[in-house]
N, C-alpha and C positions, 0 to 999 in steps of 0.2 A: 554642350560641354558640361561637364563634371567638376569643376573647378576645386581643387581643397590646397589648401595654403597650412603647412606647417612647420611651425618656431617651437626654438630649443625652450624648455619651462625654464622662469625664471629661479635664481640659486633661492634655497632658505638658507644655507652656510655655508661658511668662506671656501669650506671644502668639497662644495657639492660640484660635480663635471654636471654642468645641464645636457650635454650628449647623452649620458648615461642614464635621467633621469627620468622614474618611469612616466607617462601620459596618461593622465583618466582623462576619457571620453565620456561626454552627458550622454543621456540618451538619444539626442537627436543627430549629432554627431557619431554614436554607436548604429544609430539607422541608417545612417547614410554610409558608412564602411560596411553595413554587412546587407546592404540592399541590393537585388541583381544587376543594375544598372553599374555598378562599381566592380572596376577590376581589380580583386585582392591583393594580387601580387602587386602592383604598381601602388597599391594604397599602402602596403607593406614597407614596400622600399620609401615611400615620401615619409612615413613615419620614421624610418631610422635615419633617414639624412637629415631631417627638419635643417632645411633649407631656409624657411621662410618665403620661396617663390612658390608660385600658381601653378600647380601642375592638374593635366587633365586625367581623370583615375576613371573617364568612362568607360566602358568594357564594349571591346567594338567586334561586333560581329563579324565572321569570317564566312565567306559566301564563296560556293565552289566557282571556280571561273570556267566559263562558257568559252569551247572551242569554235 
């Protein structure tokens, strides 16, 4: 598993929505969003919900099925 956990950044001002607020990623954090093992879109979406729960962002192979 893939595992990435994302929380809303905390406010600097009374008036900031933390939903809205942008996210800098380090670099290692930046490696692990844009490494092939990672599926974008689902890393996508866990960034704009920041949830805070565990979700799996691994990118699963789709393998033709066998008649």
């Amino acid at each position: 598993a893939r595992l990435v956990e994302v929380h809303q950044p905390l406010s600097e001002k009374i008036d900031d929505d933390p939903q809205l607020l942008p996210i800098t990623l380090n670099s290692a954090m930046q490696s692990f969003k844009d490494a092939a093992q990672t599926d974008a879109e689902v890393m996508q979406h866990v960034m704009d919900v920041r949830s805070g729960m565990p979700v799996d962002v691994r990118r699963h192979q789709v393998s033709p099925q066998t008649l």
